[in-house]
C-alpha positions in Angstrom: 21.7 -14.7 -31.7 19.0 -11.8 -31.6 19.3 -9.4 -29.2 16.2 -9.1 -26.4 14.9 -6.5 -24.7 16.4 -5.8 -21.4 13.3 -6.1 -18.8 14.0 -4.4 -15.4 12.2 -6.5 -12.5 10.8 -5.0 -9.7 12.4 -5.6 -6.7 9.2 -7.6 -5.1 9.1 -9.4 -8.4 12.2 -10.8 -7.9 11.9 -11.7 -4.7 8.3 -13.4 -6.0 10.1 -15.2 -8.6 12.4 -17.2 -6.4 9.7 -18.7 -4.2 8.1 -19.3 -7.7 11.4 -21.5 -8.8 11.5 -23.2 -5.1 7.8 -24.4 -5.3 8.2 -25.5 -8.8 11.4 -27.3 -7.5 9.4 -29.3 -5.0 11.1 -27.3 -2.1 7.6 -26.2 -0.6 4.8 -29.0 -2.3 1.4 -28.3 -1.7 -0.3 -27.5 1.0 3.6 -26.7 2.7 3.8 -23.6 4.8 6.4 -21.3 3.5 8.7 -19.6 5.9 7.4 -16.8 8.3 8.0 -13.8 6.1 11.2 -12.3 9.2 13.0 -15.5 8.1 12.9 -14.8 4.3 13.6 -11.3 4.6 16.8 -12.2 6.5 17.6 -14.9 3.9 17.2 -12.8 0.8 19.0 -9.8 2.6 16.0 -7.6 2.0 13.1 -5.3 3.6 10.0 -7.6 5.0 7.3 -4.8 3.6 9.6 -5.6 0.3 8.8 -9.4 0.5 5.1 -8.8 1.1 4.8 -7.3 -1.8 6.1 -10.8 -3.2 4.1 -13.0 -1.2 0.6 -10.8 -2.0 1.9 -10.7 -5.8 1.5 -15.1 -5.5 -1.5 -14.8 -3.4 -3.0 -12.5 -6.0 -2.1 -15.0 -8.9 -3.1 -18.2 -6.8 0.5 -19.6 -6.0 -0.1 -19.3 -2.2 -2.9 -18.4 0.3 -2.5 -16.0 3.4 -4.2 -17.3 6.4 -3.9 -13.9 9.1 -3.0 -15.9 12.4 -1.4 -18.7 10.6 0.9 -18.1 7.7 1.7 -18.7 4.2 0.5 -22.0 2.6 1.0 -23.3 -0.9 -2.2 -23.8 -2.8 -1.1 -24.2 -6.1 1.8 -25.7 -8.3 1.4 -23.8 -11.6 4.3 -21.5 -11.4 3.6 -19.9 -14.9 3.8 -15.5 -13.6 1.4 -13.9 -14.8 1.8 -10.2 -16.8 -0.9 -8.3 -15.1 0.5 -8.7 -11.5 4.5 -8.2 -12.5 3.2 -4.8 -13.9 2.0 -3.6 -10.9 4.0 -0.9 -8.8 4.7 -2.1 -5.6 2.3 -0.5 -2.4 5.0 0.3 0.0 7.0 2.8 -3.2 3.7 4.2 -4.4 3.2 5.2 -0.4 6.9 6.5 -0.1 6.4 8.3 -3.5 3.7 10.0 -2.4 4.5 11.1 1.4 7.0 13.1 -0.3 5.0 15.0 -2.7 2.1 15.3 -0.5 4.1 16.6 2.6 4.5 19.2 0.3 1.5 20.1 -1.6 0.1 20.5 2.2 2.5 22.9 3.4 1.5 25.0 0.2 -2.3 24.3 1.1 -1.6 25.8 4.3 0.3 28.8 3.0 -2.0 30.2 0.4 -5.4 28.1 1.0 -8.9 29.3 0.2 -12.2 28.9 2.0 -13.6 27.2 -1.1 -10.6 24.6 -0.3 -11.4 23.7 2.7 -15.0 23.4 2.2 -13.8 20.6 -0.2 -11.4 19.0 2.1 -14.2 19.3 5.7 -16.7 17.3 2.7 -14.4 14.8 1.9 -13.8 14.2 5.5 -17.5 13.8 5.7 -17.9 11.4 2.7 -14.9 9.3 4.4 -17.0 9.2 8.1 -20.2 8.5 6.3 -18.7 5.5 4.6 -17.3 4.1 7.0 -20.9 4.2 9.1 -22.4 2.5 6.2 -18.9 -0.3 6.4 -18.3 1.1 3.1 -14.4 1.4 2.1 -14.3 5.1 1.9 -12.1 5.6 -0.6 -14.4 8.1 -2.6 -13.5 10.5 0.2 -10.2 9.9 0.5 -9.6 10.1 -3.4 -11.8 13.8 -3.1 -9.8 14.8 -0.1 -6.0 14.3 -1.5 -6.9 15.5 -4.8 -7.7 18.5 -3.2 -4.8 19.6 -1.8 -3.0 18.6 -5.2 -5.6 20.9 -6.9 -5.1 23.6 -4.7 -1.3 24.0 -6.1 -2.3 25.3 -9.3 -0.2 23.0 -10.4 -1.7 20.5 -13.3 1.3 18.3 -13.6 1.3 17.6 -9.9 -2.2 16.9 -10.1 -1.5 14.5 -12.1 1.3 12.6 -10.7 -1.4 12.9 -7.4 -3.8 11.3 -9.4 -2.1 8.7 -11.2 -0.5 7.5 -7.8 -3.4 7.6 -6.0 -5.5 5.7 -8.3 -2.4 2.8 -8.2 -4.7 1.4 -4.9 -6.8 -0.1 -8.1 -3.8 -2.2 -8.8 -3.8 -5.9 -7.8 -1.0 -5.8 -5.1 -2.5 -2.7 -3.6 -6.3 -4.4 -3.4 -4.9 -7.9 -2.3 -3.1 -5.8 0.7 -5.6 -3.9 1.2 -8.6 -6.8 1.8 -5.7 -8.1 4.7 -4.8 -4.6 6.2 -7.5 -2.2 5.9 -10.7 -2.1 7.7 -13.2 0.0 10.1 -10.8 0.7 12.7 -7.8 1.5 10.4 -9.5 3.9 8.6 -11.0 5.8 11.4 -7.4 6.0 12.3 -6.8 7.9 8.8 -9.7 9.8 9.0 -8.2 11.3 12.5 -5.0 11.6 10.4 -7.2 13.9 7.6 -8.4 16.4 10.4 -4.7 17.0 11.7 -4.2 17.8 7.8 -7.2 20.4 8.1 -6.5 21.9 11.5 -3.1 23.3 10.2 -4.0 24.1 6.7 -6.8 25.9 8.0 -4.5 27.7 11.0 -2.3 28.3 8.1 0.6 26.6 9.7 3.0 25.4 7.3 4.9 23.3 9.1 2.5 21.4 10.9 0.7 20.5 7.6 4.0 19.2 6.3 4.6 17.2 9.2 0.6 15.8 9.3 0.5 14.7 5.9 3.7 13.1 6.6 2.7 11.3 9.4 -0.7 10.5 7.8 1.4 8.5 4.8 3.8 7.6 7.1 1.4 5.8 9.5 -0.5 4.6 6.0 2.4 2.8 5.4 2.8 1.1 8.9 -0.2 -0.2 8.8 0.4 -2.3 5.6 3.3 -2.9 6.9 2.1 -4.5 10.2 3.2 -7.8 11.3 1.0 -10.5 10.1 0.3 -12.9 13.2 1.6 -16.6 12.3 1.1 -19.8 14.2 4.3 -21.2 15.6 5.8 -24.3 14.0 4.3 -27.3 14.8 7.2 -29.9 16.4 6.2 -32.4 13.3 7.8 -29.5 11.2 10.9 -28.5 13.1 
C-alpha cells in the first residue's frame, strides 16, 4: 500500500467534521436544531470560541444556518467538506497570534515614535470614524492604522507577519464571523480602543501602549467570542 501524506487538521476542522459525520448519519436530519454550542463544547471537551469556528466553517459551506436569537439549524445534507474553508486559519488563533506581536510592536511605537507616525495613526482613526458615519465597515482604517505601528519598527519581516495576519479577516471563517459579530456599535467600541493606543504612544508610555493594544485584541476577541442568544428548547424537543 502507498504511503499518503500526513494532513494535520485544524482543531475547528475537526470538531466541524464530526457534526459533518452525525448529520450525514441521520443524527440531526434537516431542518433539526443542533445542540446549543455550551453543550457541544462540554461534550467534545473543548473551548466554545473553538467550536464556533466549526459551526461558522458549516454555515460558510451551507451545512447549517445560524439564526442569532435561535440557534443552529440544519439546512443541508450534502456533507461533501469543502477545500477552501478547511484551509482557512481559525479567527480566535489569528486574534491570539496577533495580540502578542502587536502588544509589542506598540510598546516600541511608544518608545521611539515619530510625529510623521502619528499623523498616520490620528488619519487612520479618522478613516475608521468616517466609515462608520457612512455604515461602512471601516476596515480601510483599521488595516492603515495597525500597519502603522508594524511599519514604525523598522522591521520588514514583522511587517509582514502584521500584514499577512491581518489580511486573514479576508478569509471565509473570519467574514462569516464577522457578518454575525461586528457592527456599528462594536466598532465604535474599537475605535475607542485605537485612541487608548495613540494616547500612550504619543505620551511615550511604554507600558501603557503594551497593555492598550493588548486590551484592544483582547476585547477584539471577546466580542467574536460573545455568546450567541438561543431560543430555549421547545417541550416537543426535550
Amino acid at each position: 500500500m502507498p504511503l499518503q501524506a500526513v494532513e494535520s487538521k485544524r482543531l475547528y476542522r475537526q470538531i466541524a467534521d464530526q457534526v459533518r459525520g452525525l448529520i450525514a448519519a441521520g443524527e440531526f436530519p434537516l431542518g433539526a436544531r443542533l445542540p446549543p454550542e455550551r453543550d457541544l463544547a462540554a461534550q467534545l471537551g473543548v473551548s466554545r470560541p473553538s467550536v464556533r469556528e466549526a459551526l461558522i466553517a458549516l454555515e460558510v459551506e451551507g451545512l447549517v444556518e445560524v439564526r442569532m436569537g435561535s440557534g443552529i439549524y440544519v439546512t443541508s445534507l450534502d456533507a461533501s467538506p469543502r477545500g477552501d474553508v478547511g484551509a482557512a486559519l481559525g479567527p480566535f488563533d489569528i486574534i491570539r497570534a496577533r495580540a502578542l506581536i502587536e502588544a509589542e510592536l506598540a510598546a516600541l511605537a511608544a518608545r521611539e515614535h515619530t510625529p510623521a507616525l502619528l499623523k498616520k495613526l490620528r488619519a487612520a482613526l479618522k478613516s475608521m470614524e468616517v466609515d462608520i458615519a457612512l455604515r461602512v465597515m471601516p476596515i480601510r482604517g483599521d488595516r492603515e492604522f495597525h500597519l502603522a505601528l508594524a511599519e514604525a519598527s523598522g522591521n520588514a519581516a514583522l511587517l509582514r507577519v502584521v500584514t499577512e495576519l491581518f489580511d486573514e479577516r479576508n478569509n471565509p471563517l473570519f467574514e462569516q464571523l464577522g457578518r454575525h459579530f461586528e457592527n456599528a456599535r462594536s466598532w465604535r467600541q474599537a475605535v475607542a480602543e485605537h485612541r487608548a493606543v495613540i494616547q500612550a504612544v504619543a505620551a511615550r508610555d511604554v507600558a501603557g501602549a503594551r497593555t492598550a493594544m493588548r486590551s484592544h485584541l483582547g476585547n477584539s476577541h471577546d466580542r467574536f467570542a460573545a455568546a450567541w442568544i438561543e431560543a430555549a428548547p421547545s417541550r416537543k424537543s426535550a
